[in-house]
N, C-alpha and C positions, 0 to 999 in steps of 0.2 A: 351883834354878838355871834358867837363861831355856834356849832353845832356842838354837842356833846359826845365822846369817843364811846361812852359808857352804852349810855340810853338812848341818844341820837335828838335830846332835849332842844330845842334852838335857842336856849339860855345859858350857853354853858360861857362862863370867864372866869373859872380857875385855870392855873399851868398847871397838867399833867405830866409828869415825870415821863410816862414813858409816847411823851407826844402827845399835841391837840392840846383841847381843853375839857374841863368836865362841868356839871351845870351842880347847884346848891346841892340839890338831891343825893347826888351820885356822891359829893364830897364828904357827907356824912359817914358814908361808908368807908370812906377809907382814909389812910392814915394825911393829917397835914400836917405840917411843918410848920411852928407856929413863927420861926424867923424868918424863913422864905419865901411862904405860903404856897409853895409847891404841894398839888394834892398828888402823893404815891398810895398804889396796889397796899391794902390792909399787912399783905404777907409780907411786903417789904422790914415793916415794923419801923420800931425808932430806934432799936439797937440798947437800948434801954435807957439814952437820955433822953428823952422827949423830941427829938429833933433829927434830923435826917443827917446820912453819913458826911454833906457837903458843911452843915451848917455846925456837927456835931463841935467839931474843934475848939468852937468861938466861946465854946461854956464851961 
């Protein structure tokens, strides 16, 4: 398992939008994407469909 960007966890296997990975913990915090499962930065947001601007389209 990779490292964590966040917290430096050595459990991290989520995709991190802006790079790396992030580990359970850290993904709680911030926003994911429930069709990509891409975890982005909380302030990104979902735009107000529940889903990130890549995945938004498909809903």
């Amino acid at each position: 398992m990779a490292k964590c960007v966040l917290c430096s966890n050595k459990n991290a296997s989520y995709e991190y939008s802006e790079g790396g990975y992030v580990c359970e913990h850290c993904m709680g915090s911030n926003f994911t994407c429930p069709d990509c499962g891409r975890v982005f930065p909380r302030e990104t947001g979902d735009s107000g469909t529940g889903f990130c601007a890549e995945c938004a389209h498909n809903h």
